[in-house]
C-alpha positions in Angstrom: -5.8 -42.5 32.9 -5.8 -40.4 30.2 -2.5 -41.2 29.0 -2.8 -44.5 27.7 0.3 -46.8 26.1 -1.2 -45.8 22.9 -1.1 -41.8 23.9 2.2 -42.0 24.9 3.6 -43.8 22.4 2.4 -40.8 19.7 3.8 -38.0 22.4 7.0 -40.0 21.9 6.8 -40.4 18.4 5.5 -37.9 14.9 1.9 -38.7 15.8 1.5 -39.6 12.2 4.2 -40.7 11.1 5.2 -43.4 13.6 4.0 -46.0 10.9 6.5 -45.1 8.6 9.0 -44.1 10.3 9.2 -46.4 13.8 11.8 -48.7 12.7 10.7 -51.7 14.8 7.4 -51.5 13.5 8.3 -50.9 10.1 10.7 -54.1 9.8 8.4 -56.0 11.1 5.4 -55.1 9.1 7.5 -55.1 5.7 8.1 -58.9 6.8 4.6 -59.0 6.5 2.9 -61.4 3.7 -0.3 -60.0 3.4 -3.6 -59.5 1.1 -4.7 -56.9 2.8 -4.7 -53.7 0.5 -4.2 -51.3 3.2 -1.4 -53.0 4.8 0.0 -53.1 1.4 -0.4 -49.5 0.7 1.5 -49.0 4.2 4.1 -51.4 3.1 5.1 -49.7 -0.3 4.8 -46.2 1.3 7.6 -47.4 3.7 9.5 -48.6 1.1 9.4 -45.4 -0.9 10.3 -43.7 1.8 13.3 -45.7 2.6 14.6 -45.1 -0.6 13.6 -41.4 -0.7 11.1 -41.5 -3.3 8.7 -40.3 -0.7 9.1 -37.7 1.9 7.1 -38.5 4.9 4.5 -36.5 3.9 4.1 -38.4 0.8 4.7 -41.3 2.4 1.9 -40.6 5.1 -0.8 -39.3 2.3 0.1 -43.1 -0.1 -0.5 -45.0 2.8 -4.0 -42.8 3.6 -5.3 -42.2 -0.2 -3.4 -43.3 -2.9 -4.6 -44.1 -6.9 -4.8 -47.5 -6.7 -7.7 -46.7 -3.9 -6.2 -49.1 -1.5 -5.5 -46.8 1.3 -6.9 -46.3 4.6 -9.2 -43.4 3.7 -10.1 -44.9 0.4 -11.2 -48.6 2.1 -13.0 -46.5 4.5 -15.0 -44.5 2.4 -15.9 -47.9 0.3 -17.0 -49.8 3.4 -19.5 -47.1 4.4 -20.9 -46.6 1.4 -21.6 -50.5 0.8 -23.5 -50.5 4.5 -25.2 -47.0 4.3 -28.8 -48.0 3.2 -29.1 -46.1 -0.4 -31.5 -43.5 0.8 -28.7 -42.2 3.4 -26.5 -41.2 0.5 -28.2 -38.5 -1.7 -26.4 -39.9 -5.3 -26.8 -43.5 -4.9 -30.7 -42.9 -4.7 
């Protein structure tokens, strides 16, 4: 039970680095015509990698936080702090 298709799949793969470096995934999501900045951060941090610009650790860190602000941990962070009332966050009050 524990050991869901999702869990596996990480076992069988770099936990965190299967977006970047799964090859059937990766094709298919730089097919992709998106909008979505975080999908797009993924997308270019793919394709630095590919071409060795990035090592996977690079790669891995773009796609999370990046200086564009369009990564995962970056859209995160924004999206709670627009729905945290003000007084929950000391320097917005």
């Amino acid at each position: 039970m524990y050991f869901n298709t999702r869990k596996i799949y990480h076992i069988q793969h770099n936990s965190f680095y299967f977006q970047i470096e799964d090859r059937l995934f990766t094709d298919l999501l730089l097919d992709l015509e998106t909008d979505d900045p975080v999908i797009r951060s993924l997308q270019l941090a793919v394709r630095e990698y590919r071409r060795g610009a990035f090592s996977i650790s690079e790669a891995l860190r773009y796609s999370r936080k990046n200086p564009r602000r369009e990564g995962t941990q970056d859209m995160n962070w924004r999206y709670h702090i627009r729905y945290l009332p003000s007084h929950a966050v000391p320097h917005m009050a």
